[in-house]
C-alpha positions in Angstrom: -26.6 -15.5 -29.5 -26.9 -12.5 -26.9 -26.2 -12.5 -23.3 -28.5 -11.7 -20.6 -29.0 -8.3 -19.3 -27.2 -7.5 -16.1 -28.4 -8.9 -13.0 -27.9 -7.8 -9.7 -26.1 -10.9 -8.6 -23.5 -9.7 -11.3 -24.2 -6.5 -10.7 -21.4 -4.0 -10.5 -18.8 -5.7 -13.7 -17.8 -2.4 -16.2 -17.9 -3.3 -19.7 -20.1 -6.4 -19.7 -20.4 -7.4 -23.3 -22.5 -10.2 -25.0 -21.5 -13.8 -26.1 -21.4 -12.6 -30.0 -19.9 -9.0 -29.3 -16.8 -11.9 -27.2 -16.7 -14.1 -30.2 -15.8 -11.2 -32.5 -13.3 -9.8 -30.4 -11.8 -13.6 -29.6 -11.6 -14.3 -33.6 -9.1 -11.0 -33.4 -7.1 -12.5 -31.1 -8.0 -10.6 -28.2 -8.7 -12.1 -24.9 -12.2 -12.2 -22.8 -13.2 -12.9 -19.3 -16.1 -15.2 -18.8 -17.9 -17.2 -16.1 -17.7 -20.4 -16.0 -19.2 -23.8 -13.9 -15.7 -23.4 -11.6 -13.9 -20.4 -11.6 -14.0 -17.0 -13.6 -11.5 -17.5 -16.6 -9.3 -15.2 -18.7 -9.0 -16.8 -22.2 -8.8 -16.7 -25.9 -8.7 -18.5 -28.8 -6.3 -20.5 -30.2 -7.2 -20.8 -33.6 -7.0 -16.9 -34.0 -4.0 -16.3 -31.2 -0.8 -17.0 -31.5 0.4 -17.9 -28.3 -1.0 -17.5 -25.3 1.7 -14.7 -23.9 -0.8 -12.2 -23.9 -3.0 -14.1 -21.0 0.5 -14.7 -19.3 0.9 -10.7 -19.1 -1.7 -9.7 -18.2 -1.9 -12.1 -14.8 1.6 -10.6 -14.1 2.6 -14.4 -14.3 5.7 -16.2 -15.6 5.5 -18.0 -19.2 5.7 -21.5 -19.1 2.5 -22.9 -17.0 0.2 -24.6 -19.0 -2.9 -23.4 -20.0 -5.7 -25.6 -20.5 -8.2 -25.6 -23.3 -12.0 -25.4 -22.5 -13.5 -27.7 -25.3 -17.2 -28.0 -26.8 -17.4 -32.2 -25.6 -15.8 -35.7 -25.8 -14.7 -35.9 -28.8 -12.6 -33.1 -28.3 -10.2 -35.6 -26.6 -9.2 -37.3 -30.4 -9.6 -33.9 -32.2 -6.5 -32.0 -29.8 -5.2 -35.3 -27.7 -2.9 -38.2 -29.3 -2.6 -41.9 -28.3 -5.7 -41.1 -25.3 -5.9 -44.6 -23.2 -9.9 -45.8 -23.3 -9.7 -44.8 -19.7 -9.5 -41.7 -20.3 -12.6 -41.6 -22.6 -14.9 -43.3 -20.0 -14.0 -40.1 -17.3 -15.0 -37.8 -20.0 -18.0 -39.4 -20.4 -18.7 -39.8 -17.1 -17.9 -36.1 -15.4 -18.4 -33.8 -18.5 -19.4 -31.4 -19.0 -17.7 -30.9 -15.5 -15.2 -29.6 -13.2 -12.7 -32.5 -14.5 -9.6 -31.6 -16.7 -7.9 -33.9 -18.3 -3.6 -34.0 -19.4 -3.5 -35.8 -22.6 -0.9 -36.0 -24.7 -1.2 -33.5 -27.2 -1.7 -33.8 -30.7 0.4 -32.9 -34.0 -2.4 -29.9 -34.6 -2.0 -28.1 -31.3 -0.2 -24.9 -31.8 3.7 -25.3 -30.3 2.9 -22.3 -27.8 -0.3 -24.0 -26.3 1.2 -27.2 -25.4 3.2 -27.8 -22.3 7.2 -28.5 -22.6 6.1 -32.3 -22.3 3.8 -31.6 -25.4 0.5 -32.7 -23.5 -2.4 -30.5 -23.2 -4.9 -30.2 -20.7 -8.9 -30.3 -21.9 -12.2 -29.9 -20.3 -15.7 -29.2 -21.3 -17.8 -27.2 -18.9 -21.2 -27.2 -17.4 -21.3 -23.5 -18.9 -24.1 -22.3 -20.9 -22.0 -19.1 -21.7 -18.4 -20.4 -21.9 -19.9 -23.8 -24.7 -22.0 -20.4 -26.3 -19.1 -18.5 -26.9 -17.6 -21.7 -28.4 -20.2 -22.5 -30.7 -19.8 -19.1 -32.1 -15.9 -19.6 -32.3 -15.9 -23.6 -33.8 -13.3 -23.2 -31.6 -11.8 -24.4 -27.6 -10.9 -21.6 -25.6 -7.4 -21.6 -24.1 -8.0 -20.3 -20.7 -6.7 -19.5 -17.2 -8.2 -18.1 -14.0 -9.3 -14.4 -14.2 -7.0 -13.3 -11.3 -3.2 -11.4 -10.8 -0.3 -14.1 -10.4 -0.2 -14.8 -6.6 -3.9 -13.7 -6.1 -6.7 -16.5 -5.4 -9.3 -17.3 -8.3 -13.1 -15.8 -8.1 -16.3 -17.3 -9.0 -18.1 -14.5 -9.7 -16.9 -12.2 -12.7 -18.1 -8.8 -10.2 -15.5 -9.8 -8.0 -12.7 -10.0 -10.6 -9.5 -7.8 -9.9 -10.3 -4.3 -11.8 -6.9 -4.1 -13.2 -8.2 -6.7 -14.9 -11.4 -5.6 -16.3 -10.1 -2.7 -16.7 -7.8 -3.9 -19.9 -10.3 -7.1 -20.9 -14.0 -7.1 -21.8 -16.6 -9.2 -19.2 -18.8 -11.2 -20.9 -22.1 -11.8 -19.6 -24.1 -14.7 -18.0 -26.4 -16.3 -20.5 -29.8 -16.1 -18.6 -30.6 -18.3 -15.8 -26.7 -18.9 -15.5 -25.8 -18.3 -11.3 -22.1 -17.7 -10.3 -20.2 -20.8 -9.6 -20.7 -22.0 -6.1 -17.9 -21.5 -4.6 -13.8 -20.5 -6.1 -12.8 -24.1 -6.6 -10.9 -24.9 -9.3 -11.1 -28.0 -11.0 -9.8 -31.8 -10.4 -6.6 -32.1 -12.6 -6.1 -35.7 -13.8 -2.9 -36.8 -15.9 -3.8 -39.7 -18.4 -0.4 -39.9 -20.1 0.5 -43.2 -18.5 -1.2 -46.5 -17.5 -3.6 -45.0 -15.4 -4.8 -41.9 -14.1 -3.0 -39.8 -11.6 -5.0 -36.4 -9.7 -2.8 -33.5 -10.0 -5.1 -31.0 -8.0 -7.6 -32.3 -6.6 -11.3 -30.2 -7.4 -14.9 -31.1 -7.0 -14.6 -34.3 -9.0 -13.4 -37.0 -7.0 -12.1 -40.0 -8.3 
């Protein structure tokens, strides 16, 4: 699938590259930055990645944060999460595809390197035409953090991503008809590893 031409609400992003020309460079292991419903992200794929260390370095930003997986829907939650409360199911349901991650425990088939220290891993499926594209080329979630420098504040719009960046990582573009995110808000963070769900950060979804 291609990616729309650039438009000038995007206008002024070097490199811009389409959704197929980001899944073949993804399946080599090499990271993308894409819009997205919240915020713009830096990501890659962890079926052809080995770690995500290469997204850590190039934010300038310590190892050891989690980094949450964009996934293609619900049942995402039984595919990558273990022992996920009912609960749990019923918010995915209800807020995806959304600005609503949610901490699961994760399961036996997550790569070591993508799951936290506490073994959970965070999952969300956007309201992203080009982001659940790029997946659908892939098979694949996209392990992904905000497309900023450590200490710098996240974008919504991929022109207005730090050109160190994009200088070193391809831009994908907007499908057509996608408009930048309104506003830099990341999303709500909700941990479902207990009896019932605690906000982390709290983002557009409330609960």
């Amino acid at each position: 699938m291609a990616a729309a031409a650039k438009s000038p609400a995007w206008g002024g992003v070097p490199e811009l590259i389409t959704v197929d020309e980001a899944a073949a460079l993804l399946k080599t292991g090499r990271p993308v930055i894409f819009p997205t419903d919240t915020v713009c992200g830096l990501g890659l794929c962890p079926t052809f990645a080995a770690s995500p260390a290469e997204l850590f370095a190039l934010k300038g930003r310590d190892e050891g944060k989690p980094v949450a997986w964009l996934v293609s829907g619900a049942d995402a939650l039984d595919e990558w999460g273990s022992a996920v409360p009912d609960w749990a199911r019923r918010l995915a349901r209800s807020h995806w595809p959304g600005a609503l991650t949610l901490v699961v425990r994760a399961a036996p088939r997550v790569p070591a390197p993508f799951a936290s220290a506490a073994g959970t891993i965070g999952l969300r499926m956007p309201a992203s035409p080009t982001v659940l594209a790029l997946m659908e080329a892939l098979g694949a979630p996209l392990a992904t953090t905000s497309a900023n420098l450590s200490g710098a504040s996240a974008v919504a719009c991929v022109n207005e991503v730090d050109r160190t960046l994009t200088a070193r990582v391809p831009v994908v573009a907007p499908l057509a008809g996608e408009r930048p995110a309104p506003g830099a808000a990341a999303s709500t963070v909700v941990d479902c590893t207990g009896a019932a769900p605690v906000v982390l950060r709290q983002g557009p979804v409330q609960l």
